[in-house]
KEKE-3310 file (N, C-alpha, C; in steps of 0.2 Angstrom, whole numbers, plus 5000, padded with zeros to 4 digits):
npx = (5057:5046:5052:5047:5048:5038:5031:5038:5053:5064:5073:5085:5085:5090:5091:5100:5107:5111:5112:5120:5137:5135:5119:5117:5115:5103:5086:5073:5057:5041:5048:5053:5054:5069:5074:5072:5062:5065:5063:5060:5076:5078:5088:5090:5091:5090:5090:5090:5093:5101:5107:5097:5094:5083:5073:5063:5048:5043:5026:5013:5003:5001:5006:5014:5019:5031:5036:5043:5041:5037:5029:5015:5018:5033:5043:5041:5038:5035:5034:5032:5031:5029:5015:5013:5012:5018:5018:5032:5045:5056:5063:5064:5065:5059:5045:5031:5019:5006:4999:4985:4978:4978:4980:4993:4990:4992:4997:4995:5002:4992:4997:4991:4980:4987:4993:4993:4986:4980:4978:4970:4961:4948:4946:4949:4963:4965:4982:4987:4992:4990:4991:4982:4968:4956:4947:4939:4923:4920:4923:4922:4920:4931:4949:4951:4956:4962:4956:4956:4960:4946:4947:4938:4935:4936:4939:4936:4937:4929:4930:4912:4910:4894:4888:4885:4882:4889:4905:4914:4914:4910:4915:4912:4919:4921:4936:4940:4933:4932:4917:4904:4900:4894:4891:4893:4892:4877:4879:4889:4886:4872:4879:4880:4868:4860)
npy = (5046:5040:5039:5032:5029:5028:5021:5007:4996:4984:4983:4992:5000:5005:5013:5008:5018:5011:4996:4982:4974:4961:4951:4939:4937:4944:4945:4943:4950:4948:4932:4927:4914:4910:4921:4938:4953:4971:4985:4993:4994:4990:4988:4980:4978:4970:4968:4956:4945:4941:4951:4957:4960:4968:4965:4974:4971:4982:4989:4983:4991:5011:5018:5031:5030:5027:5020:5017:5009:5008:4994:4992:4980:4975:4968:4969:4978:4988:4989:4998:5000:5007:5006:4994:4984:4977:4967:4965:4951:4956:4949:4935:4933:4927:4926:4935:4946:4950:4969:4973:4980:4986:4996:5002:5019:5029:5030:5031:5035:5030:5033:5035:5024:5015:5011:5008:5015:5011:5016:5012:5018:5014:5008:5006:5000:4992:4991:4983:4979:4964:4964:4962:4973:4976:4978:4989:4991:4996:5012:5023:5031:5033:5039:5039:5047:5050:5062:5064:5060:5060:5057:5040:5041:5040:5052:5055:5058:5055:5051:5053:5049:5050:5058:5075:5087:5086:5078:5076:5068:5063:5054:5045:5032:5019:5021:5008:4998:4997:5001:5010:5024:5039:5042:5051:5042:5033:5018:5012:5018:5011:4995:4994:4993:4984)
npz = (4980:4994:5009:5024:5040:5054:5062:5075:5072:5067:5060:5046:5032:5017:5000:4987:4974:4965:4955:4959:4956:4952:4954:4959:4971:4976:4981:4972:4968:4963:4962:4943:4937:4938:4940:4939:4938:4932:4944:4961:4970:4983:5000:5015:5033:5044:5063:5068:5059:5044:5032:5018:5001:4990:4974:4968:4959:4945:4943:4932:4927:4922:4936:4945:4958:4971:4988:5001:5018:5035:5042:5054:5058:5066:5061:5047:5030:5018:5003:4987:4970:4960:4958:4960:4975:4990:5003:5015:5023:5034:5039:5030:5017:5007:5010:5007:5001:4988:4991:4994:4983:4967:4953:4967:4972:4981:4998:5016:5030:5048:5061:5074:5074:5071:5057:5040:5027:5009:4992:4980:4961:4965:4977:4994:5004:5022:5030:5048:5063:5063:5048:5033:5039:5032:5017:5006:5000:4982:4981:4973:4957:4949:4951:4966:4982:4997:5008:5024:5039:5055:5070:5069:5059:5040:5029:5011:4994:4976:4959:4947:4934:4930:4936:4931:4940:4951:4949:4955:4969:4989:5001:5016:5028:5041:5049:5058:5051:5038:5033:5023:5028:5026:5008:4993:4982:4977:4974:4984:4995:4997:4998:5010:5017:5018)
capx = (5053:5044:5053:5042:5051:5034:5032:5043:5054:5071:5078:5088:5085:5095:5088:5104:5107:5116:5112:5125:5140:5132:5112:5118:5113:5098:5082:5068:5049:5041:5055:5053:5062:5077:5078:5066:5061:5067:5060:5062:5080:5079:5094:5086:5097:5085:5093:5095:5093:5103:5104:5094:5095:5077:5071:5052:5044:5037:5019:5012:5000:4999:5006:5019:5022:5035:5038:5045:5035:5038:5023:5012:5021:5041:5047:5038:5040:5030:5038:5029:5036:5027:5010:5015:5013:5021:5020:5039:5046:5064:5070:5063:5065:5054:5039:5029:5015:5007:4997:4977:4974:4980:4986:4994:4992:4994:4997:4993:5002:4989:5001:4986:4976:4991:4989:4993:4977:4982:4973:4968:4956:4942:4943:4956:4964:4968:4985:4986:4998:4991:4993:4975:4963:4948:4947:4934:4920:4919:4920:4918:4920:4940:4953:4950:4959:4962:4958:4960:4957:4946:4944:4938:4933:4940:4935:4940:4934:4933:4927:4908:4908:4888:4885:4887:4882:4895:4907:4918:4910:4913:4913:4915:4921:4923:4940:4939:4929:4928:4912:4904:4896:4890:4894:4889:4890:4872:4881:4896:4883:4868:4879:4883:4863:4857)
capy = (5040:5041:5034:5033:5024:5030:5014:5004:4993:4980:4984:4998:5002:5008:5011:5010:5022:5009:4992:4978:4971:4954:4949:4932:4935:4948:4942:4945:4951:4942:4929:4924:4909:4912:4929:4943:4960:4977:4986:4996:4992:4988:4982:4979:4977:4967:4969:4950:4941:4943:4955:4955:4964:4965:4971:4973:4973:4988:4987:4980:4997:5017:5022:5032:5028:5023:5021:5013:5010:5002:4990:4992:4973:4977:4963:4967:4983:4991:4991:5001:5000:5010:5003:4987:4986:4971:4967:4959:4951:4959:4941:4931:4936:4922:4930:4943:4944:4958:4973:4970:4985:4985:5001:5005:5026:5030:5026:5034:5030:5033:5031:5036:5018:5010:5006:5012:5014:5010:5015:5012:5022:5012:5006:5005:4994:4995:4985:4988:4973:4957:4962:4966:4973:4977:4980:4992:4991:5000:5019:5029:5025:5034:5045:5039:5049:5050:5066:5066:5055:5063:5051:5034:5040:5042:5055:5055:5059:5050:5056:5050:5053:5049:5066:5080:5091:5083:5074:5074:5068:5064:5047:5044:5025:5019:5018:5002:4993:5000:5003:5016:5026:5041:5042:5054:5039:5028:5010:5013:5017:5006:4991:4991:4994:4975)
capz = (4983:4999:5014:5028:5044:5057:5066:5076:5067:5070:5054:5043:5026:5010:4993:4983:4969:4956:4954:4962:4952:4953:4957:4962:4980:4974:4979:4966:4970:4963:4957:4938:4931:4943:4941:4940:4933:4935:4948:4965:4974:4994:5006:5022:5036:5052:5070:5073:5055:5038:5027:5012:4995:4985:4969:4969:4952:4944:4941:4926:4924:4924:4943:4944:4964:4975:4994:5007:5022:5039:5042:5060:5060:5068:5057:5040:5027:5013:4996:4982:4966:4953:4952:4962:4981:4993:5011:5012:5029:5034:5041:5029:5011:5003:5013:5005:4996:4986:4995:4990:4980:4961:4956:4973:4969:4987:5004:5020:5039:5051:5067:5079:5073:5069:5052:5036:5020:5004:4987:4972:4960:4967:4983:5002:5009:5029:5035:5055:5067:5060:5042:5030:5041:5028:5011:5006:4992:4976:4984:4968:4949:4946:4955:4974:4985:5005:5011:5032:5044:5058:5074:5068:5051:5037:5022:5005:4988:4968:4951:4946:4927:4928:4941:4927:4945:4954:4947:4960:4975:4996:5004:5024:5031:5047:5050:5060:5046:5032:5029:5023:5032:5020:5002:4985:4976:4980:4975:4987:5001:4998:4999:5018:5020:5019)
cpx = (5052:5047:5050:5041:5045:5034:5039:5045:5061:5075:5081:5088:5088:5093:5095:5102:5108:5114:5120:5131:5137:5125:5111:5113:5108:5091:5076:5059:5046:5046:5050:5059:5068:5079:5071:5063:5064:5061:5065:5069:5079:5086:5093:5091:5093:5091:5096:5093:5097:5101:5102:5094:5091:5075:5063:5050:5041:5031:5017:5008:5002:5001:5012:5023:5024:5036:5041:5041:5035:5030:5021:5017:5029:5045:5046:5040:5035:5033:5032:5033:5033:5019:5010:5015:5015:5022:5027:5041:5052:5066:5069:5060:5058:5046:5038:5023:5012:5000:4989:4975:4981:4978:4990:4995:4991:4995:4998:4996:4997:4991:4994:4983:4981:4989:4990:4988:4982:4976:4975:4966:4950:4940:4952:4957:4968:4975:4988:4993:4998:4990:4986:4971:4957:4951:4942:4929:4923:4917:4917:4922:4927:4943:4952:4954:4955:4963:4960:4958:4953:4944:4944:4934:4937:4937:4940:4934:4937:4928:4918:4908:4899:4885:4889:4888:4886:4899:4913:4915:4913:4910:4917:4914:4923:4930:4943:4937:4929:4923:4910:4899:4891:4894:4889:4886:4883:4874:4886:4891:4877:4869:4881:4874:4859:4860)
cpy = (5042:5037:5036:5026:5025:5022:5012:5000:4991:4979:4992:4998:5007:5007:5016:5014:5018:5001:4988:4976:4965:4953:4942:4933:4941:4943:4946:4945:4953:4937:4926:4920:4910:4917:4935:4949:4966:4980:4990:4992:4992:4988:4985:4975:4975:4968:4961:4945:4944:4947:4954:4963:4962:4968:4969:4974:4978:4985:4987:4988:5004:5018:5025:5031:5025:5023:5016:5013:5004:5001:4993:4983:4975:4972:4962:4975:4981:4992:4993:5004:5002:5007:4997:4989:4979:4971:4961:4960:4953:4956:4936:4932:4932:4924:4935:4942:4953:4961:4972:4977:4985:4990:5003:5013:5031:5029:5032:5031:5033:5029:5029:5028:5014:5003:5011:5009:5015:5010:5016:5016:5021:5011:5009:5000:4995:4989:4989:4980:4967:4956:4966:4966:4974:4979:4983:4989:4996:5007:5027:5027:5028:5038:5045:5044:5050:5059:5067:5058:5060:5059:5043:5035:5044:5047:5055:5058:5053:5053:5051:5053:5055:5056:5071:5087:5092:5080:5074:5074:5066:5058:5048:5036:5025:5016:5011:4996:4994:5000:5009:5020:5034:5043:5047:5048:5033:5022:5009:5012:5011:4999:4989:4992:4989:4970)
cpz = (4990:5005:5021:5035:5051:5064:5068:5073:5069:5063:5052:5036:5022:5005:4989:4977:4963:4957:4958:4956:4949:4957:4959:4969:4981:4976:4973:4969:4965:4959:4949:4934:4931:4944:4941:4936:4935:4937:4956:4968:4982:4996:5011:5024:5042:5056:5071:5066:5047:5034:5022:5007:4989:4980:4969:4963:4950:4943:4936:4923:4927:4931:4944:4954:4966:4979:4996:5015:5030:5040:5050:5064:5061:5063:5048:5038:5019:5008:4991:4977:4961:4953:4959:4969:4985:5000:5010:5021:5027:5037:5037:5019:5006:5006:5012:5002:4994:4991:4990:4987:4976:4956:4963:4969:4972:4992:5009:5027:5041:5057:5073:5080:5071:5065:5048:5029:5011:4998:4981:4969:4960:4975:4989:5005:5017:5031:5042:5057:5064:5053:5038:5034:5038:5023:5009:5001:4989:4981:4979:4959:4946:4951:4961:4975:4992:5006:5018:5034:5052:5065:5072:5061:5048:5031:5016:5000:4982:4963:4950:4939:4926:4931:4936:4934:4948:4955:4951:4967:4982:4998:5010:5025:5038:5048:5052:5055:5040:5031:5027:5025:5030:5014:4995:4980:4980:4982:4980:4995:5002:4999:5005:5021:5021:5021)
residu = (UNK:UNK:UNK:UNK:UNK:UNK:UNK:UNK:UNK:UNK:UNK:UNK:UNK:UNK:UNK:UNK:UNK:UNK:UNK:UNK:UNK:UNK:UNK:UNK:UNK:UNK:UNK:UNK:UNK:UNK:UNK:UNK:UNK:UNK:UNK:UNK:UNK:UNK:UNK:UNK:UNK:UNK:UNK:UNK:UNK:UNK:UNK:UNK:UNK:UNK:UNK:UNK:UNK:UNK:UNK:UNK:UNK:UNK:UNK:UNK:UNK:UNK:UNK:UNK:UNK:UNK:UNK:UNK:UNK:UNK:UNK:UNK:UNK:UNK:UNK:UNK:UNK:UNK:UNK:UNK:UNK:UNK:UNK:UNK:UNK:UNK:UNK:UNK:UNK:UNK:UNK:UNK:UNK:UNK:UNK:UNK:UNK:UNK:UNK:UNK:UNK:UNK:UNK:UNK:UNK:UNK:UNK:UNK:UNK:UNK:UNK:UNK:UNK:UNK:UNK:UNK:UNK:UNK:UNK:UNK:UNK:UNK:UNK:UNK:UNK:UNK:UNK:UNK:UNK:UNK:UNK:UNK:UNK:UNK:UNK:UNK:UNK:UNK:UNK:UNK:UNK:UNK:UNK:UNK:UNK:UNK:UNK:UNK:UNK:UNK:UNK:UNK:UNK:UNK:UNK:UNK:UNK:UNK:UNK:UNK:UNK:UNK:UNK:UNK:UNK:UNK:UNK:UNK:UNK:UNK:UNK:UNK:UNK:UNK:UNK:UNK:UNK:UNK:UNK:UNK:UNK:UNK:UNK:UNK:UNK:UNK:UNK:UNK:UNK:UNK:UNK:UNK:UNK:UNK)
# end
């Protein structure tokens, strides 16, 4: 599992080996009918607020990825549980919600922008200080991937079953905004031209 403390941050983290005695005092992400699902183990330790001890849901589809990941926000944290992603605060257990891309089947800090990109095998999501900075469109039709960050753009690649020439193709976004600014695939690019 990828632990990835880059950012500041007013907690300490432990991703127990074994399950607790008792999940009495477990929280659950997301809770179900008082209790929850199996899923990633946490025990986040904040600097000036209670400890907590959470299990995050695996993902209901196909992803076999997991991290940990301090947020650009000092008080929040990145759980990624198979598939399943979740902005969770680390004073305030009941505060979380999930990451806006569904496979999570990567994730990217990018200290420099302060902000870490989160994908799917369609689109990105940017979270920076104040939480989702942009959500991309449709960037190509399977198998995203982040290849660099260079400045203020971002390059990547995704599979086009429909390019027999080039079925794997090269998209550029503006960091900042995600837009996109040139793409292999036409639908990707033409929709930021109107």
């Amino acid at each position: 599992m990828l632990l990835d403390l880059t950012f500041a941050h007013g907690f300490s983290v432990e991703i127990p080996d074994e399950w607790p005695g008792s999940s009495s005092n477990m929280t659950f992400v997301p809770p179900v009918n008082g209790g929850g699902k199996n899923g990633v183990l946490v025990h986040v330790r904040p600097d000036a607020a209670q400890d907590s001890l959470a299990c995050f849901a695996f993902g209901e589809v196909g992803a076999d990825f997991s991290a940990v990941i301090a947020s650009p926000q000092p008080s929040r944290l990145f759980v990624l549980s198979y598939g399943a992603g979740y902005d969770f605060s680390t004073t305030n257990a009941s505060d979380w919600e999930e990451i806006a891309c569904i496979p999570v089947q990567d994730a990217k800090v990018v200290a420099e922008h302060n902000m870490v990109l989160f994908n799917d095998d369609m689109t990105i999501a940017a979270y920076g200080r104040g939480g989702l900075m942009w959500k991309s469109t449709r960037l190509c039709w399977d198998e995203l991937q982040i290849a660099r960050v260079e400045g203020n753009t971002l390059v990547g690649s995704g599979f086009d079953p429909t390019n027999s020439m080039k079925p794997r193709g090269e998209f550029t976004i503006d960091l900042r905004t995600g837009h996109v600014l040139e793409s292999d695939f036409d639908y990707a690019y033409k929709q930021h031209l109107f």
